[in-house]
N, C-alpha and C positions, 0 to 999 in steps of 0.2 A: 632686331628681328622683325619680318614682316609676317602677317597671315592674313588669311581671304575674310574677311567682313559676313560671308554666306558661306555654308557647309553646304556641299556641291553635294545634288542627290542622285546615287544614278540610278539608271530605268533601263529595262530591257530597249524602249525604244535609241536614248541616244548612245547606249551600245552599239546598237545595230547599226545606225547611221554613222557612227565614227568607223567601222571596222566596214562602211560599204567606202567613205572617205578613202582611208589606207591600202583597199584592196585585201583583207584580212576576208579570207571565205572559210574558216572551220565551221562549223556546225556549234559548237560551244558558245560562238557570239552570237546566234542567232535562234538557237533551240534548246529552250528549259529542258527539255527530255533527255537531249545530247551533253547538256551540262550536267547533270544531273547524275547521268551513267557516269562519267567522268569525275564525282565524287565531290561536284559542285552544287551548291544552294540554288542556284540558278543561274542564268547565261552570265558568262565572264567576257571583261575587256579585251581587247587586243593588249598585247603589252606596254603598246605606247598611249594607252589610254587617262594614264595619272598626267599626262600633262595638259590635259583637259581642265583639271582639277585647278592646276600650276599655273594656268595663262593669268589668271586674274592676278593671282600674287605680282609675277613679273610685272603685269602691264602696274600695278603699285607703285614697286620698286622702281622702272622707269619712269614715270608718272616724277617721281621725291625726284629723282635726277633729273629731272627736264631735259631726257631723250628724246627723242623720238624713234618708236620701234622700226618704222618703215625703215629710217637711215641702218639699220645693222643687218648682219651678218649670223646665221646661226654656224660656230664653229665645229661644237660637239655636245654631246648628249650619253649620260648613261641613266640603266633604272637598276636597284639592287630591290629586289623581290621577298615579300616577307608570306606572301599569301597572294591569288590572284584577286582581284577587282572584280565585285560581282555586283548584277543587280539589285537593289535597298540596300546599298552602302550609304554611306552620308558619308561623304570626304572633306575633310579641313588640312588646309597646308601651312605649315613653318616655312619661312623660308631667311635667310642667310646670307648675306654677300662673304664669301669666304677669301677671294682677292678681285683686288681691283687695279689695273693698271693703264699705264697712257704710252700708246706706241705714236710718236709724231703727233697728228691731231686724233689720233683714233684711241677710244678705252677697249679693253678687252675684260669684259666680266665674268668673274666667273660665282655662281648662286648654287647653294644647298639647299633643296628643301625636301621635307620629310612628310609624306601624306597617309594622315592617319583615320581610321573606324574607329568610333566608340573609343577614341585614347588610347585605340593600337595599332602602333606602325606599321602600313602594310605595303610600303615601298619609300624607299629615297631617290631620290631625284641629283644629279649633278649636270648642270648644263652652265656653255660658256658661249658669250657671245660677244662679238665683233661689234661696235658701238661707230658709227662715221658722224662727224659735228653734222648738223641741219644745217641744209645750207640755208646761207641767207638770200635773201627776195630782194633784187636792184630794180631800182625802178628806171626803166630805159626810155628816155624820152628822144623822138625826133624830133630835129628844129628844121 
């Protein structure tokens, strides 16, 4: 089991800026008042914002394999929602290699992970990604 070293804090500001990122324009991402009407603590994520949280774990989990991210491939991605993601969350992530395999020279990964407040799960995470070997550096000499 892998998890982030730092409990990710979030802010209205990199709300904002992830959901100006995505193109994500409701009102909820960007206005306490708007979230607020909407039965929210304060401005909430876009929904793909727990993988914010999640990048560090992966780049770990890569990091232990001596991948390298540049060489992959993102396949697919789901989020199962327990509560929205809102500002003064402090997020911490699990994460999980749940299969791993080798097509030719390429791995296909696929990772669980679970991001939680205060020790309550407020989304899981399943994404799988397409892995290609680094290539290697020839050294090309003219004579």
């Amino acid at each position: 089991m892998f998890t982030n070293e730092a409990v990710h804090e979030v802010t209205r500001a990199r709300i904002a800026q992830f959901a100006h990122a995505v193109g994500a324009t409701h009102p909820a991402h960007f206005d306490p008042a708007a979230a607020r009407a909407l039965g929210h603590p304060d401005v909430i994520g876009p929904p793909t914002y727990p993988i914010v949280a999640c990048l560090p774990v992966v780049t770990t989990i890569l990091d232990t394999l001596a991948v390298n991210p540049r060489t992959g491939l993102h396949l697919e991605q789901t989020f199962r929602y327990f509560r929205p993601i809102a500002a003064g969350d402090l997020l911490a992530v699990t994460a999980t290699i749940t299969a791993a395999r080798q097509i030719a020279d390429n791995l296909i990964l696929t990772l669980a992970m679970t991001v939680t407040s205060d020790g309550i799960t407020v989304t899981q995470v399943r994404t799988a990604l397409l892995l290609r070997p680094t290539p290697t550096t020839t050294d090309v000499t003219s004579t």
